[in-house]
C-alpha positions in Angstrom: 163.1 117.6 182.1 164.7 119.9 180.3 167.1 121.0 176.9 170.5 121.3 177.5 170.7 124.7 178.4 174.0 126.9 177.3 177.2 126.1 178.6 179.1 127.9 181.1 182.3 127.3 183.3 183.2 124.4 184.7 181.5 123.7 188.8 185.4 122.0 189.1 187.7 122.6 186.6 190.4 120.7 188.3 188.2 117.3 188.0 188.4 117.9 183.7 190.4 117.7 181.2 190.7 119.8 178.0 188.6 119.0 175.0 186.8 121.1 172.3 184.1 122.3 173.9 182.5 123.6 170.9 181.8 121.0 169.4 181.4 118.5 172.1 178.2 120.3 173.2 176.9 121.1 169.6 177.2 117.1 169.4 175.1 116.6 172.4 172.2 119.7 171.9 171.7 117.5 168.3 169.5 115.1 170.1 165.8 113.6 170.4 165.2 114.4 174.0 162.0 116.4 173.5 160.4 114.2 171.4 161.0 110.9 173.7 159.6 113.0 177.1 156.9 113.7 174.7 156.3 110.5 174.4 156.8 109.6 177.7 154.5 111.4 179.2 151.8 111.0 176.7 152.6 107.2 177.7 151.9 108.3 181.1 148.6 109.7 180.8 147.0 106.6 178.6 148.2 104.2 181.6 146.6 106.5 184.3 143.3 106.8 182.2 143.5 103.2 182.6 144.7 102.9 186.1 142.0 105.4 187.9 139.4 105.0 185.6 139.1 100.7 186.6 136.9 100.4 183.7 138.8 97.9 181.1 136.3 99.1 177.8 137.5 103.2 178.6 140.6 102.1 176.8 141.9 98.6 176.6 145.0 99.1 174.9 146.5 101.1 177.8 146.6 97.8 180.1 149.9 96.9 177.5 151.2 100.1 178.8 153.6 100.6 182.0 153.9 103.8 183.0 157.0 102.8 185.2 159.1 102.7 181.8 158.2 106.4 181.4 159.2 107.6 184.2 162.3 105.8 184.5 162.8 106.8 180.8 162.5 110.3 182.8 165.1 110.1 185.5 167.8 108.6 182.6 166.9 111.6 180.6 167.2 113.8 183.8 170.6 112.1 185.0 172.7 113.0 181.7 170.8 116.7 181.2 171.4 117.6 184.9 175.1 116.1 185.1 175.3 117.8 181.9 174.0 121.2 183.3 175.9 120.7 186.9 179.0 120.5 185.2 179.0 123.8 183.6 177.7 126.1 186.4 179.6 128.9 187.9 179.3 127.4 191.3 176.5 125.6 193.7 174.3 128.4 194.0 174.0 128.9 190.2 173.1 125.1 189.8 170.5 125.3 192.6 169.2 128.9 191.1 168.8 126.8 187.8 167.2 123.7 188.5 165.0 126.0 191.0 163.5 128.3 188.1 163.2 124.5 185.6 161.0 122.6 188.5 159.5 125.2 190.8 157.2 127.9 189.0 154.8 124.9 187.3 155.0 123.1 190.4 153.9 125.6 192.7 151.1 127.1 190.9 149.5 123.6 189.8 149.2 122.7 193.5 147.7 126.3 193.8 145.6 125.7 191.4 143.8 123.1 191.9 143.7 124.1 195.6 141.4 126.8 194.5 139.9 125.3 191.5 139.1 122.1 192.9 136.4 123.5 195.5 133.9 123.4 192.9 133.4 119.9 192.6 134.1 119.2 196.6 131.1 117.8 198.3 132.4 120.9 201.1 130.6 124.2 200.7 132.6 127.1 199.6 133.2 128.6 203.4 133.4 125.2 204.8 136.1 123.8 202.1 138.3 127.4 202.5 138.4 126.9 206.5 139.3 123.1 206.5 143.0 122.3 208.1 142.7 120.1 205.5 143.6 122.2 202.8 146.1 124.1 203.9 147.8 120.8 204.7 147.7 119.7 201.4 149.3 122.9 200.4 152.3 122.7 203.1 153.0 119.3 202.1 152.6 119.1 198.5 155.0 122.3 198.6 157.6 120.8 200.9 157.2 117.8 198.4 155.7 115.3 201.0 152.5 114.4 198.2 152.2 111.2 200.4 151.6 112.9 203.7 148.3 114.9 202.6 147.3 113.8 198.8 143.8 114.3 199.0 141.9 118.0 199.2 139.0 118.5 201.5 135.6 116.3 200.0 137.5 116.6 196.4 137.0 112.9 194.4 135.8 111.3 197.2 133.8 108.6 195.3 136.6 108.3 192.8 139.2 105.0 192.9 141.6 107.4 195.0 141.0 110.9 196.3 144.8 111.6 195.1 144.4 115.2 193.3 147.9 114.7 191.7 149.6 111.3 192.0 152.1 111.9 189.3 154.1 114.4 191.9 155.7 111.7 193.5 158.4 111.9 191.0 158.9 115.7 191.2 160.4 114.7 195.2 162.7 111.6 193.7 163.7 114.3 190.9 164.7 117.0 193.0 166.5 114.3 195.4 168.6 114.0 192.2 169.4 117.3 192.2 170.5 117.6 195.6 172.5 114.6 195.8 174.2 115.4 192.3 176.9 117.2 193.7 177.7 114.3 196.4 178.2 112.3 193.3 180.6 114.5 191.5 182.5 115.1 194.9 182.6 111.0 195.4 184.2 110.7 191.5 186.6 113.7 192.3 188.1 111.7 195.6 188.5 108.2 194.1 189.5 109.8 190.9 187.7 107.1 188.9 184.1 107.7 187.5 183.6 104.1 186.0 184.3 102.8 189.6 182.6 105.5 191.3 179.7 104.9 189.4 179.7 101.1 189.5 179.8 101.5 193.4 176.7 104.0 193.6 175.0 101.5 191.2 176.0 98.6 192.6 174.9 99.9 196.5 171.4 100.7 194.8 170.5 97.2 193.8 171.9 95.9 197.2 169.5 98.3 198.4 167.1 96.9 196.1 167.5 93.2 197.1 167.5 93.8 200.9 163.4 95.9 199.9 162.6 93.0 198.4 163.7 90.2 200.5 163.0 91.6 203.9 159.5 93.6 202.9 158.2 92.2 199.9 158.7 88.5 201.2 158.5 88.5 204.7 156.8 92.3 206.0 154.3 94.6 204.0 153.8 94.8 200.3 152.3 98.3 200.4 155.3 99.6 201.9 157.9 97.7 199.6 156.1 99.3 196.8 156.5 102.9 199.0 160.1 102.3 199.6 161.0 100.8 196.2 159.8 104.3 194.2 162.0 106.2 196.3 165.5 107.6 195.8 167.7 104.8 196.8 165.9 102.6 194.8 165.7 104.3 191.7 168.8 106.1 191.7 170.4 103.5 189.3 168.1 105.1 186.2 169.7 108.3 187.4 173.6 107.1 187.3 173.0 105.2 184.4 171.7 108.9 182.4 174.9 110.2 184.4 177.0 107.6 182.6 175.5 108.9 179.0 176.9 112.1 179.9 180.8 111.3 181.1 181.0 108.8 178.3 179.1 110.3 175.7 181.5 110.4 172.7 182.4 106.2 173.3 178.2 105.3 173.7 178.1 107.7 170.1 180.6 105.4 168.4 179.4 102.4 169.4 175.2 103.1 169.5 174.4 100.6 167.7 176.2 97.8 168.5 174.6 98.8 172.2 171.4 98.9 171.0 171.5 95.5 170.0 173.0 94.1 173.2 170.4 96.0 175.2 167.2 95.0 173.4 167.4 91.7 174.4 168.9 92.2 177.8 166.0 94.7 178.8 162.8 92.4 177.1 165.0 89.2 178.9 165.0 91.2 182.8 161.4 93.2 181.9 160.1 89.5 181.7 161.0 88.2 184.3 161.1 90.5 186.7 164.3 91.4 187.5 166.3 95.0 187.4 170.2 94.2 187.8 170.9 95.4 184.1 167.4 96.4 183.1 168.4 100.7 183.8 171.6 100.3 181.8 169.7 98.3 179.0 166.4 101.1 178.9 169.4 103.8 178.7 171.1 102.4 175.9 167.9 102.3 174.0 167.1 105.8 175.0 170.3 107.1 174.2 170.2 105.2 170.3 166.8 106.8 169.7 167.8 110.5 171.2 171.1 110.6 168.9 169.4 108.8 165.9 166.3 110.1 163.6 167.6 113.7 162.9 164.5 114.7 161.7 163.3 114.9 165.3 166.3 117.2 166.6 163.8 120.2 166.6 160.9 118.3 167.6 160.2 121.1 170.5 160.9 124.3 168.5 157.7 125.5 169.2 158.3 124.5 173.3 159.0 121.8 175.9 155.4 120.8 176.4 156.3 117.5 178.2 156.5 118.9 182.0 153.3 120.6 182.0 151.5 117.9 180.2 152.6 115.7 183.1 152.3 117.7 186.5 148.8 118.9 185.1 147.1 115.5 183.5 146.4 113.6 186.8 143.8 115.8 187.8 142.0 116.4 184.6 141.6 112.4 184.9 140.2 112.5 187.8 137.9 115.5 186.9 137.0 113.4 184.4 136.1 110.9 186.2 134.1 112.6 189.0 132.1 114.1 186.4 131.8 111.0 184.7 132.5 111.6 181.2 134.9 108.3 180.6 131.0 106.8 181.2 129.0 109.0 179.5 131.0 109.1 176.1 132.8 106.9 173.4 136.0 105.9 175.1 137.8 107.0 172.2 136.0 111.1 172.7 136.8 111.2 176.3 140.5 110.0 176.0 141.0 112.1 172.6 140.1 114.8 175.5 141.9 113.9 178.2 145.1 113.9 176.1 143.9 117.4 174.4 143.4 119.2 177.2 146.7 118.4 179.1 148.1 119.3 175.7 146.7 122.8 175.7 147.4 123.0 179.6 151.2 122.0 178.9 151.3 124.8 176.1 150.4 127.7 178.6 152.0 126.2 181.2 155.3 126.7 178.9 154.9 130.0 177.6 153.1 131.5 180.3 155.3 130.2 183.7 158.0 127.7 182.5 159.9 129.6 179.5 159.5 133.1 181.6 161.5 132.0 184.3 164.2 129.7 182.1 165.0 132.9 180.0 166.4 135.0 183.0 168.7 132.2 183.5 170.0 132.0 179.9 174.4 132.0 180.4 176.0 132.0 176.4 179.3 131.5 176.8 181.1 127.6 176.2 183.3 125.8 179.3 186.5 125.8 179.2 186.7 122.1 179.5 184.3 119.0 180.1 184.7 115.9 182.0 187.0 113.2 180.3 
């Protein structure tokens, strides 16, 4: 969730060939990135109003919204700025160092936070809320990025649909799976020496994945955990390769946007309908990638600051704030969502200038790559 930061050298050089760096990256910083995660998580927040609220007249519009289409849109955008970003670190500890300072500082201190914050509304007293086990497992697993283990804070939105304080940090554990498993990746390309059939294989072993989910637990097990295993890594890892593709065959999916665009409309509507995901994360990236190097008038859409990441880590518990103090009931739908969206606005502002861009400027590099990948 990030801009393409500066380049620097090459993780492998040996696994490139020579182009012009230049202006092979100043082609790929001219993009729409900022303004589609914008979007994306705006998305996100009018489907969760609608989700935890359970109240179809708080805004009845959002039911025609599916958050699941932002956040894949999310892991796309991820796979191509993180190969990107992988491929021009000095080495493994720079990468880690990198994507540590993008994900961590935000992530830590809203789980804080509301750990400390949230005792004001818990049915707990102050010294009986501070001393609970509870809490402090919440911190330790929320931190360790285990949100499923210990979601809920001690008597916080109890009578609410879920006690969840922050259900959108699900995605922050499949992101950083991403991370880690990014270098596998580039080591499996470098050994077959192919990345179309590299990729194809990864993709392909994902929906095989997929199918077995489906066929074994969906049809014939448990439902709830289907729906568990499905929004983990294996399963949505083909959202991730197909962002990766953007990236290794960026200058070909350039030429030929439109021409994709048209093939992928009706392949993703066609799959979205009925059900099925075989093509569907190749089809949502080609859209993606049409709209990101199209519209130039949005290529400094974020000039001001990435917003998007603390608009999303921070919005699921205003909702339910919201909700336990029942304001989606006490005003015009249209007042308390015009809030809701507001104020995860303003919190996504500070959360950008006063913890995200602090740590992103000390790991600033400005110098181009000798090479990218072929």
């Amino acid at each position: 969730m990030e801009n393409i930061p500066a380049p620097g050298p090459p993780v492998d050089a040996g696994a490139y060939k020579l182009v012009n760096p230049e202006k092979y990256f100043r082609l790929m910083q001219k993009n729409n990135f900022d303004f589609l995660r914008f979007i994306f998580a705006f998305g996100v927040i009018l489907a969760h109003v609608y989700e935890l609220t359970i109240n179809n007249e708080v805004f009845p519009a959002a039911k025609h919204i599916d958050s699941f289409i932002a956040v894949s849109g999310f892991f796309i955008i991820s796979g191509f700025l993180i190969t990107n970003s992988y491929s021009r670190c000095r080495n493994f500890k720079d990468y880690l160092v990198k994507r540590a300072r993008r994900i961590l500082p935000a992530y830590i201190f809203v789980i804080i936070i509301c750990s400390i914050v949230l005792c004001l509304v818990s049915t707990h007293g102050f010294g009986q809320y501070f001393s609970n086990n509870s809490l402090y497992q919440y911190l330790a697993a929320n931190i360790l990025f285990l949100n499923f283990l210990h979601p809920c804070l001690p008597g916080v939105f109890e009578h609410n649909f879920m006690c969840a304080v922050d259900g959108s940090l699900w995605t922050l554990k499949v992101e950083v799976s991403f991370y880690l498993i990014l270098p596998l990746i580039f080591y499996l390309i470098i050994r077959i020496g192919k990345k179309a059939l590299a990729l194809f294989m990864l993709y392909s072993l994902c929906l095989i994945y997929n199918f077995c989910l489906y066929k074994y637990f969906q049809l014939h097990q448990n439902s709830g955990l289907y729906f568990t295993l499905s929004h983990q890594l294996p399963s949505l890892m083909p959202y991730f390769i197909a962002g990766m593709a953007v990236f290794f065959y960026f200058d070909k999916m350039l030429k030929y946007k439109t021409l994709l665009l048209l093939i992928a409309l009706p392949v993703y509507l066609a799959e979205y309908y009925w059900g099925l995901e075989l093509l569907r994360p190749l089809a949502l990236t080609m859209i993606i990638f049409y709209v990101a190097y199209s519209f130039s008038f949005l290529n400094n859409f974020a000039k001001y600051g990435d917003f998007s990441y603390g608009i999303y880590i921070f919005h699921f518990p205003v909702i339910q704030l919201f909700i336990a103090c029942g304001l989606y009931q006490k005003y015009p739908s249209w007042i308390s969502v015009t809030l809701t969206l507001l104020i995860s606005l303003i919190l996504g502002v500070l959360s950008w200038n006063f913890i995200e861009k602090k740590f992103l400027t000390k790991a600033r590099v400005s110098h181009y790559p000798k090479s990218v990948i072929g």
